[in-house]
C-alpha positions in Angstrom: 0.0 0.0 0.0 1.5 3.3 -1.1 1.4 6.0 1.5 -0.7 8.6 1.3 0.6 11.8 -1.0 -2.4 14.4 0.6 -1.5 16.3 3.6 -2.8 15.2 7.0 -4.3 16.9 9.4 -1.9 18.3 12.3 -1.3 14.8 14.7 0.0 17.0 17.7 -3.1 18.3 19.2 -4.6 15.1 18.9 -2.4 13.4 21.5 -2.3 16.5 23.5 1.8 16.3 22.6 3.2 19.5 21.1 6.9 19.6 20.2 8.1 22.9 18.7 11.5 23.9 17.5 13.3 26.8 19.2 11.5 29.3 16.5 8.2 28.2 17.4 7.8 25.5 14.4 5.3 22.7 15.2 7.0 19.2 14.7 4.2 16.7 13.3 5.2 13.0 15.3 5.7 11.6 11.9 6.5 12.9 8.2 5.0 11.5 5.0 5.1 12.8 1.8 2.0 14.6 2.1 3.6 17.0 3.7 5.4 18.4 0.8 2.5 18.6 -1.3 3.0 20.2 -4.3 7.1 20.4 -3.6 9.0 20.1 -6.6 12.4 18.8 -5.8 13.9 20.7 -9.3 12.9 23.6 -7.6 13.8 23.4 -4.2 16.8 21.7 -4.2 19.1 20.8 -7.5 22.0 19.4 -7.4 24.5 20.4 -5.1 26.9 23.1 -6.6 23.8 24.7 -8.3 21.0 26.9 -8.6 19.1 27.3 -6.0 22.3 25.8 -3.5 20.2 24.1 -1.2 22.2 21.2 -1.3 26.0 23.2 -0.7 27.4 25.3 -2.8 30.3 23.0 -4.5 29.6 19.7 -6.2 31.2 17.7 -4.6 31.3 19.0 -0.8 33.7 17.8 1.7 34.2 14.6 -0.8 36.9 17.3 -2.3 37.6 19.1 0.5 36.4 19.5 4.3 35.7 22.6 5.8 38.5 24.7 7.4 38.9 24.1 10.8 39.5 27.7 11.8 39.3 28.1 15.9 39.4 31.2 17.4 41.8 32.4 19.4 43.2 36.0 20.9 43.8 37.1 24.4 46.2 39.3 26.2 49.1 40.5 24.2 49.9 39.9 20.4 53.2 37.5 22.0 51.0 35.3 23.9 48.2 34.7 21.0 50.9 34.3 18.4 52.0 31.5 20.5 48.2 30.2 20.7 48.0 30.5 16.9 51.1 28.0 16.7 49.6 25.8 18.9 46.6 25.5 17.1 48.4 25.4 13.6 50.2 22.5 15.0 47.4 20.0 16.1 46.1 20.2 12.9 43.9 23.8 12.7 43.7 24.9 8.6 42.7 28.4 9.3 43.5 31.2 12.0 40.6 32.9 13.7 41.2 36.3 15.9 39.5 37.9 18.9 40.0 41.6 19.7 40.1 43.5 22.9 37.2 45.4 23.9 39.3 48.7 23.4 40.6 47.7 20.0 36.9 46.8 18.8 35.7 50.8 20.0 38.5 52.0 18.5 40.5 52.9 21.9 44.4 52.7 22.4 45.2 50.5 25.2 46.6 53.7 27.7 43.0 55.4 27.2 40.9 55.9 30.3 38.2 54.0 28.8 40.6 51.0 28.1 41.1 50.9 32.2 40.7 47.0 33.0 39.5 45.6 29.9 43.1 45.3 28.4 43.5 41.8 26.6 40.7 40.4 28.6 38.3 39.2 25.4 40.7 39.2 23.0 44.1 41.1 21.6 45.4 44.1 22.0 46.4 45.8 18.9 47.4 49.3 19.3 49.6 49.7 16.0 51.7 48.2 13.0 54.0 47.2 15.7 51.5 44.8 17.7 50.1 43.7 14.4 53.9 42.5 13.8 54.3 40.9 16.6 50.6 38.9 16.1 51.6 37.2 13.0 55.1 36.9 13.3 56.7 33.7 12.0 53.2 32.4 10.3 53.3 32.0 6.6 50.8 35.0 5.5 50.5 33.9 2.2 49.6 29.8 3.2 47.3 30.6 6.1 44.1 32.2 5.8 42.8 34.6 8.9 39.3 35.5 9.7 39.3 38.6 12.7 36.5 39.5 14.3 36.1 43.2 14.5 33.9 45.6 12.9 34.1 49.0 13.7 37.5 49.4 13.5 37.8 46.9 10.8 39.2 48.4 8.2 42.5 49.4 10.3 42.9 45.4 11.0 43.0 45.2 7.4 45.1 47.3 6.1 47.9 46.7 9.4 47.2 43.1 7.9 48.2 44.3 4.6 51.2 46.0 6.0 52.8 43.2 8.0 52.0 40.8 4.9 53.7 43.3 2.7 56.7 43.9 4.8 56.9 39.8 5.0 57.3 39.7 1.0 54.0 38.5 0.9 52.0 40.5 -2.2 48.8 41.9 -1.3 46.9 39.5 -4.0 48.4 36.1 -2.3 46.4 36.7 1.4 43.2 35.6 2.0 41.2 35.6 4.9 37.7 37.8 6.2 37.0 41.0 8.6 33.8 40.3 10.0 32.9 44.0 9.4 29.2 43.6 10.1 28.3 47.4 12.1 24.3 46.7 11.8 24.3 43.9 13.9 26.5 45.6 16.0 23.2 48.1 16.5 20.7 45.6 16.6 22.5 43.0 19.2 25.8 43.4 20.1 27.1 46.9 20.7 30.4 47.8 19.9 29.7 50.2 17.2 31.5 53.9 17.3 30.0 56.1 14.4 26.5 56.5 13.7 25.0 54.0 11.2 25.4 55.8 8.0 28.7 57.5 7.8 29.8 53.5 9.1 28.2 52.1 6.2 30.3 54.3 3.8 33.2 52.9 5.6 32.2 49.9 4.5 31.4 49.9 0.9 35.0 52.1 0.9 36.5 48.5 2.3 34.2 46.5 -0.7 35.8 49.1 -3.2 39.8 49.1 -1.9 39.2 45.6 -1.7 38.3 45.2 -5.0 41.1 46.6 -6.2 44.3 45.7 -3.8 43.1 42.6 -1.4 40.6 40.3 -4.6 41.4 37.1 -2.8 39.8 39.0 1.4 36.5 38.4 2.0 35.4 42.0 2.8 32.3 41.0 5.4 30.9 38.8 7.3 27.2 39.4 7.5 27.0 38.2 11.4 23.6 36.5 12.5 25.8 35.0 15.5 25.5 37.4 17.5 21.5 38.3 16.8 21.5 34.5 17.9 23.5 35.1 21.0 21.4 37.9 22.1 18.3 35.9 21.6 17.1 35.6 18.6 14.8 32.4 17.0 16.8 30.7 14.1 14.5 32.5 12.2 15.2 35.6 13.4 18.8 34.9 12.8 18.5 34.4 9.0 15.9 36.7 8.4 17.7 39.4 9.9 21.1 38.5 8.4 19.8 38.2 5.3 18.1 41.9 5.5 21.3 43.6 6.9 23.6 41.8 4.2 20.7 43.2 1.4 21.5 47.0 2.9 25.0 45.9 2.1 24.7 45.3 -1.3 22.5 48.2 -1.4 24.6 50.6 -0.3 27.2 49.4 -2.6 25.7 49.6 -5.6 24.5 53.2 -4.3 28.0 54.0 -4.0 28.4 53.2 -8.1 30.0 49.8 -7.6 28.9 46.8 -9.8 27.2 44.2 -7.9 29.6 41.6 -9.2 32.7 43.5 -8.7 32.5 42.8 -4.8 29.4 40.1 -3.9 31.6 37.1 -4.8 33.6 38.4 -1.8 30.6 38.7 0.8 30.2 36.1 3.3 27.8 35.1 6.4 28.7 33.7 10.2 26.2 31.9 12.0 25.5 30.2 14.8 25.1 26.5 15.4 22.4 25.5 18.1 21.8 22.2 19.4 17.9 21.8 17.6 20.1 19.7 15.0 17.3 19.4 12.4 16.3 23.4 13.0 19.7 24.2 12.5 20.1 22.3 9.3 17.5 23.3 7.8 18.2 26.7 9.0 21.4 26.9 6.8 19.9 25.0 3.9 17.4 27.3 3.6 19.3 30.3 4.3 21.8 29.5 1.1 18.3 29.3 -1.2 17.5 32.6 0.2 20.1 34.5 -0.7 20.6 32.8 -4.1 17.2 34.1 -4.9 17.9 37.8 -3.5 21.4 38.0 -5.5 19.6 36.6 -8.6 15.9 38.5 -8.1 16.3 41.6 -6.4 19.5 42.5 -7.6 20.5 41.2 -11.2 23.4 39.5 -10.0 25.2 37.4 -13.4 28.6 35.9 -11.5 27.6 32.7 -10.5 30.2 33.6 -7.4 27.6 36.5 -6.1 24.4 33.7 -5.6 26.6 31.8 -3.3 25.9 32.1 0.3 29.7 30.7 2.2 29.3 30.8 5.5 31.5 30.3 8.7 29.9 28.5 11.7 30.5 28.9 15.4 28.7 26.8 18.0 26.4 28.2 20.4 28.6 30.1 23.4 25.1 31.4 25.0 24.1 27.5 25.0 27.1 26.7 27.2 26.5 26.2 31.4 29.1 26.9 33.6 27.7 23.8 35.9 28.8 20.4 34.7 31.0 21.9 31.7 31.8 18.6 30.4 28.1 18.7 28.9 29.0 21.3 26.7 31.4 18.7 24.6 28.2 17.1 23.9 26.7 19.9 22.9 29.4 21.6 20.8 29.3 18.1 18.9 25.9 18.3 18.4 25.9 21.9 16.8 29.3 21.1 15.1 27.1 18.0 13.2 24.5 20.4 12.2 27.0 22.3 10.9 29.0 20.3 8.7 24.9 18.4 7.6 24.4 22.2 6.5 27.4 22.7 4.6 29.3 25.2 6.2 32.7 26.5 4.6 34.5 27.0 7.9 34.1 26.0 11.7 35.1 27.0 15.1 34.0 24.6 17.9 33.9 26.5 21.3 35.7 24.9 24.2 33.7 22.9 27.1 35.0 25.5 29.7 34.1 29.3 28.0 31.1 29.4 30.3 33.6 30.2 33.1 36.6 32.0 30.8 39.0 32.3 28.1 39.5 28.6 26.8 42.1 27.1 28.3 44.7 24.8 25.8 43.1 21.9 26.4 40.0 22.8 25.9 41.2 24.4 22.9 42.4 21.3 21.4 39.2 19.3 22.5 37.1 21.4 20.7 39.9 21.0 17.6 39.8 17.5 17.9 35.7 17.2 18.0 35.8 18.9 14.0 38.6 16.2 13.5 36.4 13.3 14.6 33.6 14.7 12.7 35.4 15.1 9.4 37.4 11.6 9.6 35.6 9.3 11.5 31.8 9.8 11.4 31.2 9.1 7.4 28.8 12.1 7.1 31.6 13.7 4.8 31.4 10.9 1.9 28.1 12.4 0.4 27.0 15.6 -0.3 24.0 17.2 1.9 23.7 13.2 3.2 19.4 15.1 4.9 18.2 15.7 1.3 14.7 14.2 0.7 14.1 13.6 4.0 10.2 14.6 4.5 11.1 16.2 7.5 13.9 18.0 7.0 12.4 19.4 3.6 9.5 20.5 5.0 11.5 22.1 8.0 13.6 23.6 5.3 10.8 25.4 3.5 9.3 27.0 6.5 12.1 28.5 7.9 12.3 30.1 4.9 9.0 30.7 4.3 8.9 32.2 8.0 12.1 34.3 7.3 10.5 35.7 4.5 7.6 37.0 6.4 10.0 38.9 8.5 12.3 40.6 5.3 8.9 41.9 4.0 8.1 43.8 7.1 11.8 45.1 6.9 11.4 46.0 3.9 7.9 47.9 4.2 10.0 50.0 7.2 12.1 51.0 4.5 14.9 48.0 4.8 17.1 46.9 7.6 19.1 50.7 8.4 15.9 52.2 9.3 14.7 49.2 11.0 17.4 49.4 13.5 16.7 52.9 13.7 13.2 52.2 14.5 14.2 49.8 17.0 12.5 47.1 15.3 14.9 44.2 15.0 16.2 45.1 19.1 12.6 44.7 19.7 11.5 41.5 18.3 15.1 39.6 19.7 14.6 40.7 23.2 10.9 39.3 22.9 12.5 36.1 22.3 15.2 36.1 24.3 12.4 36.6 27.3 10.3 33.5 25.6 13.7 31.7 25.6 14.8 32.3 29.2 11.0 32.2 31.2 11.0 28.4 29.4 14.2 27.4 30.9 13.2 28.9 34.4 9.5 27.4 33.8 11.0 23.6 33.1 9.5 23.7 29.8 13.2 24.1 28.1 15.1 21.1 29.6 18.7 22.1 30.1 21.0 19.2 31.6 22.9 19.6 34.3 21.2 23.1 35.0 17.3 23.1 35.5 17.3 18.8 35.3 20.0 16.2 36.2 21.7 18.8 38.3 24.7 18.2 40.6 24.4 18.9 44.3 28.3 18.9 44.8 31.0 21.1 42.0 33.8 20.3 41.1 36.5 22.9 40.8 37.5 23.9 37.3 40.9 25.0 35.9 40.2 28.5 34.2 42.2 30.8 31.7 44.7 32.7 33.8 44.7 36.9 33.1 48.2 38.5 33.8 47.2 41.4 35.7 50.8 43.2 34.4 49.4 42.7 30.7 47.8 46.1 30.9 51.1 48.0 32.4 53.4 46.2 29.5 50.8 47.2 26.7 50.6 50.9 27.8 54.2 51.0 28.1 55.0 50.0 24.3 51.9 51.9 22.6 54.0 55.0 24.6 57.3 53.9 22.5 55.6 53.7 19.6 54.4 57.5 19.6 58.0 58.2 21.4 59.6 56.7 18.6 57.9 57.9 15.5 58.5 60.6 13.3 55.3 62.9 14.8 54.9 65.4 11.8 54.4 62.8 9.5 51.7 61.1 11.8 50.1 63.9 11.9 50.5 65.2 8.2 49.2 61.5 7.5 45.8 61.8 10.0 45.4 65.6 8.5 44.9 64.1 5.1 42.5 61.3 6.3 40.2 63.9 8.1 40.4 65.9 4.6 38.7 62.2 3.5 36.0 62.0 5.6 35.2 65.2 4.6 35.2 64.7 1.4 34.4 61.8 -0.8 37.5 60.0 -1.4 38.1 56.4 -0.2 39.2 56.0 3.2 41.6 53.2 3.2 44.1 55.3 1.6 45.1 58.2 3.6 44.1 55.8 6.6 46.7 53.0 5.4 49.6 55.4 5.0 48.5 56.8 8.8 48.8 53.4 10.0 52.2 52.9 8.0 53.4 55.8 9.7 52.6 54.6 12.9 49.9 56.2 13.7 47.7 54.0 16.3 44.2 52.8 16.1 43.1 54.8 18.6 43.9 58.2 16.8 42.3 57.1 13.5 39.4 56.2 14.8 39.2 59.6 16.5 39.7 61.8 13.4 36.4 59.4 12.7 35.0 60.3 15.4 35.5 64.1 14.8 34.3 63.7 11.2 31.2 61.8 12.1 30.5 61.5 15.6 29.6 58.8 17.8 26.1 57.2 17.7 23.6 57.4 20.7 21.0 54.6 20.5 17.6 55.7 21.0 16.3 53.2 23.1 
C-alpha cells in the first residue's frame, strides 16, 4: 500500500503532545510525503553546486575538501596569542581565527581611560603596526588564511594586515582571509559600534571598493547572525535578519556606483550552530536558497560567485553552562554536526570551559579535535548534503524560509534593515524572544542538563584561563614607545589628510593605510572618525 501523498491533518493536538522547535515550528510525530505537497524537488533543491544551493554550494562538498577548521583564538598580548595560533596550527587547525580586545573593537588605544581594566581580557590588544607584527610573526601569511572579528575598526585590521604581509614579501593579492565588518548587527544585538550608522556604512562599501582593487582574494564582510543569535534571537530571526542587513549591504554598494559583481563574490555570512540539530540544518539550507534568490531576483546578479551564500559557523557560546562543563562537549558536537549536515565552509568549535573564561589549551584542542572526529571518523563527509529528501527536514527547510521571509517583508515595508534598527524594530523582536527563551528554561519547559534537570548537588572545581594582571602595564608601556619613537609630523600630516577624506568623498583606506604605515595608532584614526562623524547614541 502506497502511503498517502495528501496532507494530514496536524497529529500533535490530537495526542495532546506538542513539540516545537526553538522558532516556534510545530513538529508533526511523523512525516509522509504529504507533507510536501506540491514540492518540486527541481525547484527546491538541485543538485549540489547549483541553482538554487540548497544542497552546498560546490559539487562535490567535503568529498573534495572539508571545511577549514578555523578556531578562534586572541587574548592578552599579540606575544601570547601568536603563541596560541602556533599551537593550534600545529594539532592540525587549517585556518587562523582572531578575537579583539574590547578597546581595540571601539577604536581605543590601550593607555585610554576608557581602556582601564578591559586590556587583553576578550581578546588582543592591537594598538599599531607594531602589535600587528608581533601577532603574526613567523606564520606564513601567504599559506594561512585569517578571519578577525572586529567591525568597527575593521578596516585598520586590514590594512595593518596588509602591511605586515607586505613587509613579510607577501603581495597583497596572495592573502586571504575575512574581517567580519558587520556594524548593523552591532546596532541591533551586540554593541560595539563607534559612528552613527550611515557614515559606518560608507566605511564599509569604501572596504568592498579598496578591496576590489588591492586585497581580490579577502572576504570584505561577514554578515553576522551569531551574535543576533547570541542575544536571543529564534533561528528564524537569525537568517531573516542577516539576510536583511547583508541586502542594505549590497545596497549601499551599488549606491556607491559599484557593480554588484565587482564585490558580492567576496561577501560572506557567520552563524550560529544551536543544538535543535534538524532546525539548524535546515536553518542553513534554507538560508543558502534565500540568498541565491535575493542576488539573482532583487538584484540582477550574473557571476555565478555573487548567488553563493559561504558561511563560517560557530557553535552556540550562550548554550554553554558553567555547571557540569563537560556537557558542553556534547553539545558543541551536536551543533558542530549540524553544521558540517548544512554545509558550512568553515568551523570554530567553542571549548567545554568558555562558560567560566578564556579557553584554556586543552579545551582548545578538544574542541579541535571534536571537528577532526567529525570530518574523519563519522562518514557524514562521503556524500553531499547526506538530509536531502528527507520529509522532515524538507519540510522544516521550506518553513524556515517561508517564515524568514515574512520577517524581510516587514523590513522592507519599514524602509529595509538601516531604518529598521533605527526604528528599533529588529532590538525589539530579539529581546521578545530572548524573554520566551529564558522564562522556558526557568519554567522547566526548556530542559537544560545539568542546569534546571539532572543537576549536581556537589561542583567540582575547574581550571580557568589565567589573566596576567601586568598585561595592561606592558601594553601601555609599548603603545608610549611607539608614539615616542615615531616621526610625529608625519603622523600627523598623515591623520590631516585622512580627516580631509571623511570630509570629502575619497576612499578612506588610503590616507588611513599610509597613517597606519606611519605609525599612527588605532586609537587616533578612529578619533579623526570620530570628529568627522561623531559617535552614535542609541535611542532606546
Amino acid at each position: 500500500m502506497e502511503p498517502s501523498s495528501q496532507p494530514r491533518p496536524s497529529q500533535s493536538s490530537a495526542d495532546g503532545d506538542f513539540r516545537r522547535t526553538d522558532s516556534g515550528i510545530e513538529i508533526q510525530p511523523v512525516y509522509h510525503p504529504g507533507d510536501l505537497g506540491g514540492w518540486d524537488p527541481a525547484e527546491k533543491l538541485g543538485n549540489p553546486g547549483e541553482y538554487p544551493y540548497t544542497r552546498g554550494i560546490y559539487p562535490s562538498m567535503y568529498r573534495g575538501r572539508l571545511w577549514t577548521m578555523r578556531q578562534y583564538a586572541g587574548f592578552g598580548t599579540a606575544e601570547s596569542t601568536n603563541e596560541r595560533f602556533k599551537f593550534l596550527l600545529q594539532a592540525g587547525q587549517t585556518g587562523l581565527s582572531c578575537a579583539f580586545d574590547l578597546p581595540t573593537q571601539m577604536g581605543y588605544d590601550s593607555d585610554h581611560p576608557r581602556a582601564e581594566g578591559e586590556v587583553g581580557k576578550v581578546g588582543v590588544a592591537i594598538d599599531s603596526l607594531a602589535d600587528m607584527r608581533l601577532l603574526f610573526g613567523g606564520i606564513p601569511l601567504d599559506r594561512v588564511t585569517t578571519s578577525m572579528t572586529i567591525n568597527a575598526t575593521a578596516a585598520i585590521l586590514l590594512l595593518l594586515y596588509e602591511l605586515v604581509a607586505e613587509e613579510g614579501g607577501v603581495a597583497p593579492a596572495a592573502i586571504g582571509g575575512t574581517i567580519q565588518n558587520d556594524i548593523l548587527k552591532e546596532y541591533v544585538a551586540r554593541g560595539t559600534y563607534i559612528y552613527p550608522p550611515r557614515p559606518s556604512m560608507r566605511l564599509i562599501t569604501d572596504v568592498f571598493s579598496y578591496c576590489a582593487e588591492h586585497l581580490p582574494n579577502f572576504n570584505t564582510i561577514s554578515i553576522s547572525g551569531y551574535h543576533i543569535r547570541e542575544a536571543g534571537s529564534t533561528a528564524v530571526q537569525e537568517i531573516a535578519f542577516t539576510i536583511a542587513n547583508g541586502i542594505a549591504y549590497v545596497d549601499a554598494a551599488i549606491g556607491a556606483g559599484l557593480d554588484v559583481d565587482s564585490f558580492a563574490p567576496r561577501l560572506s555570512f557567520f552563524w550560529n550552530a544551536h543544538n535543535n540539530l534538524f532546525e539548524e540544518v535546515a536553518k542553513f539550507r534554507a538560508a543558502r536558497r534565500m540568498w541565491a534568490k535575493v542576488m539573482t531576483e532583487r538584484f540582477g546578479a550574473t557571476d555565478e560567485r555573487s548567488r553563493l551564500l559561504r558561511f563560517h559557523t560557530q557553535t552556540g557560546g550562550s548554550t554553554l553552562t558553567a555547571q557540569q562543563p563537560e556537557n558542553n562537549i556534547v553539545r558543541v558536537t551536536l551543533q558542530a554536526l549540524g553544521a558540517v549536515l548544512g554545509g558550512t565552509q568553515s568551523l570554530h568549535t567553542n571549548g567545554y570551559d568558555e562558560a567560566l573564561g578564556l579557553p584554556t589549551a586543552k579545551a582548545a584542542k578538544v574542541a579541535l579535535r571534536t571537528q577532526q572526529v567529525i570530518g574523519y571518523e563519522s562518514g557524514v563527509v562521503d556524500t553531499a548534503d547526506p538530509l536531502a529528501g528527507s520529509w522532515f527536514v524538507e519540510a522544516l527547510t521550506d518553513e524556515v524560509e517561508n517564515a524568514a521571509w515574512e520577517y524581510i517583508e516587514r523590513i522592507d515595508a519599514l524602509g529595509g534593515a538601516v531604518a529598521a534598527i533605527e526604528a528599533g524594530f529588529m532590538q525589539g523582536e530579539i529581546e521578545q524572544a530572548a524573554y520566551a527563551y529564558a522564562k522556558a528554561i526557568d519554567d522547566g519547559e526548556k530542559v537544560v542538563v545539568g542546569l534546571n534537570r539532572f543537576a549536581d548537588d556537589a561542583t567540582e572545581p575547574s581550571d580557568v584561563f589565567p589573566i596576567d594582571p601586568a598585561l595592561q602595564t606592558a601594553q601601555v608601556e609599548r603603545t608610549r614607545k611607539v608614539r615616542a619613537d615615531r616621526d610625529q609630523l608625519g603622523v600627523d600630516s598623515a591623520l590631516g589628510d585622512l580627516a580631509a577624506a571623511a570630509r570629502g568623498t575619497q576612499n578612506l583606506l588610503v590616507p588611513m593605510r599610509e597613517a597606519l604605515r606611519r605609525m599612527a595608532t588605532l586609537g587616533e584614526v578612529s578619533d579623526v572618525l570620530r570628529d568627522a562623524f561623531g559617535v552614535y547614541q542609541p535611542n532606546r
